[in-house]
C-alpha positions in Angstrom: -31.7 45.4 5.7 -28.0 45.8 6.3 -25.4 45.3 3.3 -23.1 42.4 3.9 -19.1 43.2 2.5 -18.5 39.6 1.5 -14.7 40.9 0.4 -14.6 42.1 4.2 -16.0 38.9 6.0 -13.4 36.7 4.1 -10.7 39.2 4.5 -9.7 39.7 0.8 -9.9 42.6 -2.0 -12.4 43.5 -4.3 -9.9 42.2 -7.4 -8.7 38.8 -5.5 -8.8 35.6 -8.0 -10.7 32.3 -6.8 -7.6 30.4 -5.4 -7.4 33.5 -3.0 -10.8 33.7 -1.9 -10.8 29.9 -1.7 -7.7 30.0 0.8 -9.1 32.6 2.8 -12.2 30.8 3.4 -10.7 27.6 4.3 -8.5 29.1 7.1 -11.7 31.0 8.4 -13.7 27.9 8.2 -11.3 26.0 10.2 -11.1 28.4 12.8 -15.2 28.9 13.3 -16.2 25.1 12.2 -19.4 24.3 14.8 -17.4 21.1 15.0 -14.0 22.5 16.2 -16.5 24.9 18.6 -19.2 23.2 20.4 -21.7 25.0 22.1 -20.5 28.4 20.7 -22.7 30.6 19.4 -20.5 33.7 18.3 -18.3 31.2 16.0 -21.7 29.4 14.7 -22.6 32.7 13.6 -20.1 34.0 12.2 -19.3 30.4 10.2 -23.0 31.4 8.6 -21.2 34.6 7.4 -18.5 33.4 5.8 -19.9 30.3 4.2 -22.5 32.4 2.7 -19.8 35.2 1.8 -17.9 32.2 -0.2 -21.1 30.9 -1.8 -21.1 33.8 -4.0 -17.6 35.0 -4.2 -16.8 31.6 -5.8 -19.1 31.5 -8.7 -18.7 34.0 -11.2 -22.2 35.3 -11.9 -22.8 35.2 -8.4 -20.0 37.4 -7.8 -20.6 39.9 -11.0 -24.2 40.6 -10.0 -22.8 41.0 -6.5 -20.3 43.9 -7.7 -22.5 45.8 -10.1 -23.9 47.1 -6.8 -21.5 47.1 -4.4 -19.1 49.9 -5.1 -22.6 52.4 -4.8 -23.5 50.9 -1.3 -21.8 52.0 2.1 -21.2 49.5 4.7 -24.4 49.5 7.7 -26.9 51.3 5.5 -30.4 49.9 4.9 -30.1 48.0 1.0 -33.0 48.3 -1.2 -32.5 47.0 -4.6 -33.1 49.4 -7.1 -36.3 49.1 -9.1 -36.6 45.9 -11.6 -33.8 44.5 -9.5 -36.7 41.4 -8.7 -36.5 40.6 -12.4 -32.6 39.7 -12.3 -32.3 37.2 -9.3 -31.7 33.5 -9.7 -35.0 31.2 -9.6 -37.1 32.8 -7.4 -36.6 31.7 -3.5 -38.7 35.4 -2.4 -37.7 37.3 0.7 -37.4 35.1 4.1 -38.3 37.3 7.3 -35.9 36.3 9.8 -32.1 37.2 9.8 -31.4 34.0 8.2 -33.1 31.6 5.7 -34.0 28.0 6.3 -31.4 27.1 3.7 -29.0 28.9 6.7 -28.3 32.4 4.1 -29.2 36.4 5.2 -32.0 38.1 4.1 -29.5 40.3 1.7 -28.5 37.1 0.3 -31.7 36.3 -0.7 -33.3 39.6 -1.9 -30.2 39.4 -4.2 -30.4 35.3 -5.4 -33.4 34.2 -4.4 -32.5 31.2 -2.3 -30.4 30.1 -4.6 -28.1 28.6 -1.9 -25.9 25.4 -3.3 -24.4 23.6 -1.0 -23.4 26.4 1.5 -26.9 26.0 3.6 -25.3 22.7 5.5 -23.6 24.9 7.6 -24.1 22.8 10.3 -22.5 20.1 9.0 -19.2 18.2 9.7 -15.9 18.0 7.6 -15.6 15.9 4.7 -13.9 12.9 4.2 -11.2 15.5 1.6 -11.6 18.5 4.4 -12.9 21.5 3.2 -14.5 20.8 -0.2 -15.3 24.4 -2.6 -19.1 22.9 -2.8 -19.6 23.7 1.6 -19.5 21.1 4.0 -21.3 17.4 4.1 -23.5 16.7 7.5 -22.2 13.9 9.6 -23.4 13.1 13.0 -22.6 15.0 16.0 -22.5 14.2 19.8 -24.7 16.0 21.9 -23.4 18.1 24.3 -23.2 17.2 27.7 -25.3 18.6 30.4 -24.9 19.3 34.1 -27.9 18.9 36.9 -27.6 19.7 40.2 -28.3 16.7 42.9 -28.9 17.4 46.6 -27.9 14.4 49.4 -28.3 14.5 53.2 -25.0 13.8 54.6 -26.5 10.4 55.5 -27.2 9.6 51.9 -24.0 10.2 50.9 -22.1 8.1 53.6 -24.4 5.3 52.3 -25.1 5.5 49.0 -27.2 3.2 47.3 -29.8 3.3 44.9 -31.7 6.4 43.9 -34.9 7.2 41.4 -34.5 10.8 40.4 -36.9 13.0 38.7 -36.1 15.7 35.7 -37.3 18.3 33.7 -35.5 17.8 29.7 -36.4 19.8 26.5 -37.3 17.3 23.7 -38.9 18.0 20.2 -42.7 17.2 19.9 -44.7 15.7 17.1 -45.4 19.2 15.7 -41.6 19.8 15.6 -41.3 22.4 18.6 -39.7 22.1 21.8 -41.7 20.8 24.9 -40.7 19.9 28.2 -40.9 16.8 29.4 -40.5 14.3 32.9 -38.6 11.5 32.9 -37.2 9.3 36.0 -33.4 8.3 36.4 -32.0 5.0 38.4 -28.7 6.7 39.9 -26.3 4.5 41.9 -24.8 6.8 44.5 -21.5 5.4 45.4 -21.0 5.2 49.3 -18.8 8.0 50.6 -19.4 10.5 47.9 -18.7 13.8 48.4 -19.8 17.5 47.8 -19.0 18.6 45.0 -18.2 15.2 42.8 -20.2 14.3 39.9 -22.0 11.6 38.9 -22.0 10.3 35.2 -24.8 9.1 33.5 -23.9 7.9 30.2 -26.4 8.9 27.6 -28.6 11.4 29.4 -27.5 14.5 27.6 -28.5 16.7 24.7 -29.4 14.9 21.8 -26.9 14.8 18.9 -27.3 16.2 15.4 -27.9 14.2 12.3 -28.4 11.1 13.9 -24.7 11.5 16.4 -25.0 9.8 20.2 -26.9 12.1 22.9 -24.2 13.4 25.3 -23.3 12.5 29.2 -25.3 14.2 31.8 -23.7 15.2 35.1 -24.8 15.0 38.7 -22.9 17.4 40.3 -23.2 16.2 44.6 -24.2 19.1 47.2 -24.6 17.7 50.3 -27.2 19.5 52.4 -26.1 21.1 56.2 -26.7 18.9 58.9 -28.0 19.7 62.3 -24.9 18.1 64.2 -21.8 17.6 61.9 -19.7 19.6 59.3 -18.0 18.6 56.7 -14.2 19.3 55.8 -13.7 17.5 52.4 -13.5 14.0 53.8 -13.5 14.6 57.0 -17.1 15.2 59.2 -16.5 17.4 62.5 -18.5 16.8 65.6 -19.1 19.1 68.7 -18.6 17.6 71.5 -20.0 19.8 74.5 -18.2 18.7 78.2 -18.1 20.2 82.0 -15.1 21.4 83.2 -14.8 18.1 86.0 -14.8 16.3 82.5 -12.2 17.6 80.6 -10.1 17.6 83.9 -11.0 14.3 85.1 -11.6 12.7 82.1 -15.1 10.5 80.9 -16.4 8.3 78.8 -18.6 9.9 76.3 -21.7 8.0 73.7 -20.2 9.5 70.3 -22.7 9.8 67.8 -21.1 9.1 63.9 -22.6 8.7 60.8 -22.3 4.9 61.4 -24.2 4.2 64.5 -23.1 5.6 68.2 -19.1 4.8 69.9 -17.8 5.1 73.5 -14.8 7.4 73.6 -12.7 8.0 76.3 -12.3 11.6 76.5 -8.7 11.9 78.4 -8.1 13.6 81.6 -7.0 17.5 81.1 -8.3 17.8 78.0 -8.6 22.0 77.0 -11.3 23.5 74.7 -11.0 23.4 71.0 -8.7 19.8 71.0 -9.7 17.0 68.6 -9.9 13.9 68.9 -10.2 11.1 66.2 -12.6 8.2 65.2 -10.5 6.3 62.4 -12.9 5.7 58.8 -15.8 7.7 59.5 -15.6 10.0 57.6 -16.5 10.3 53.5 -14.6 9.2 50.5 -13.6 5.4 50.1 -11.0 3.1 50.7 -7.4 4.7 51.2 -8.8 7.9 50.5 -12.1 7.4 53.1 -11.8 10.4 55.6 -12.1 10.2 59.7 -14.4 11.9 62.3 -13.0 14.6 64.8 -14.5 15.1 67.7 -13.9 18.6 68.9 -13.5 19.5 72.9 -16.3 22.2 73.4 -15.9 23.3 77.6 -18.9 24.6 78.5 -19.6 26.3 81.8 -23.0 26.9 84.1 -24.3 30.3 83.5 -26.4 30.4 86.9 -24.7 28.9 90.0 -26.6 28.0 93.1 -25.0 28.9 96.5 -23.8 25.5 97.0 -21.9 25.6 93.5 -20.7 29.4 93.9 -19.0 28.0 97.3 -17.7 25.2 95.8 -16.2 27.4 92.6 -14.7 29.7 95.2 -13.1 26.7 97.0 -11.2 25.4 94.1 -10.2 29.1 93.0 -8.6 29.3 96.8 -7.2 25.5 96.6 -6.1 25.0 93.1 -2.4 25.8 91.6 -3.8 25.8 88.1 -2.2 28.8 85.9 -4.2 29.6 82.6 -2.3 32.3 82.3 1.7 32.9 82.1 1.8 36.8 81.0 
């Protein structure tokens, strides 16, 4: 197994008195506390090291049986206690034969103590009432962490809103004490207008806490699914609208299909390709902030002409005084 420098991990010397090694460990431990870093591994792990670094650094026999071997052992190399070395540990707590014991302390540790761990295995624990006590840290409970699912609307559904049972897949702790997945069904009130990319928050759906703390938030994070006939510009929907050239230069009156049941429009006489024009509210969002509906001039033209309609075309080239062009 790999020899742990606990004079390294804690950032002091081999002849540092307690009040130093205690102050080191305090600043470390408030810099890598699981509290003060949620959700981060790196500093959960390396709060392991140092706790365990200071659970035998403070106590002097600890720290003397410690030393008799560490001057002869070079950082990284494989540790195997010399023979009778079994005899000297402290009570017995035999080898563990993961990185870590379930008191929270390495394998070195315990092939050197035994498991004798004080109060250093809480390392999962909160701060104290009096901070950072010498005697490691006392649990309290801890929020879960929130969690984020995504949650797929047509573009309908999220002009509506309304009432919705969703279905999800969470990680809970069986009977037996492992993990399982499980299903469980959600009543989510989708607020009319919503749009892509907004979250939902539903209050106690998260992880579970630790030591008896409040499960966390979950998050419904909106995507709204492409439609067939409108996009979507942040609060505003787009519409196509395809017209013949004799419309756009005469003008018509067009059925306008929105997200709130069909609308005359008057299209205006002259109107040119790629122009927009507005329907006022229907778009997303909600109240001051609810978006409109363009509709956007499309001028389409026949691809096959008969000879009537070539003859025509040909006419009011000859006739008209109409210049697209001023180059």
């Amino acid at each position: 197994m790999e020899y742990k420098d606990y004079y390294k991990l804690l950032g002091v010397s081999r002849s540092a008195p307690k009040d130093e090694i205690a102050k080191a460990f305090k600043k470390l431990a408030r810099k890598y506390h699981p509290d003060l870093n949620p959700n981060n591994t790196e500093a959960e792990a390396k709060f392991k090291e140092i706790n365990e670094a200071y659970e035998v650094l403070k106590d002097e026999k600890k720290r003397k049986l410690y030393d008799q071997f560490g001057s002869n052992w070079e950082h990284g190399q494989n540790f195997q206690p010399p023979p009778g070395y079994e005899n000297m540990n402290y009570g017995g707590g035999g080898f563990s034969q993961g990185g870590f014991s379930q008191g929270g302390f390495s394998d070195f540790f315990e092939t050197i103590f035994g498991g004798a761990g004080g109060g250093g295995g809480n390392f999962r624990g909160g701060f104290s009432q009096g901070g950072f006590g010498g005697e490691g840290f006392q649990q309290r409970p801890r929020r879960g962490a929130d969690s984020e699912a995504m949650y797929e609307l047509t573009l309908e559904e999220a002009y509506r809103g309304g009432n919705k049972s969703i279905t999800l897949q969470e990680q809970v702790t069986g009977p037996d004490g492992y993990p399982r997945m499980t299903t469980k069904t959600l009543e989510v009130n989708v607020p009319a207008g919503i749009k892509d990319g907004q979250k939902i928050r539903l209050a106690g759906q998260g992880n579970p806490g630790m030591a008896g703390g409040p499960k966390g938030d979950l998050y419904l994070k909106i995507k709204i699914m492409p439609h067939t006939m409108f996009k979507v510009s942040d609060s505003d929907v787009v519409l196509d609208l395809n017209l013949a050239p004799w419309e756009a230069a005469l003008g018509s009156l067009v059925r306008i299909p929105t997200l709130d049941g069909a609308v005359e429009m008057k299209i205006p006489p002259g109107i040119g390709s790629g122009k927009k024009l507005r329907i006022k509210g229907r778009g997303l969002g909600s109240g001051a902030k609810r978006g409109d509906q363009f509709v956007r001039i499309m001028i389409q033209v026949p691809d096959l002409l008969t000879p009537e309609e070539r003859e025509l075309w040909e006419t009011l080239q000859e006739k008209s005084s109409f210049k697209p062009r001023e180059f």
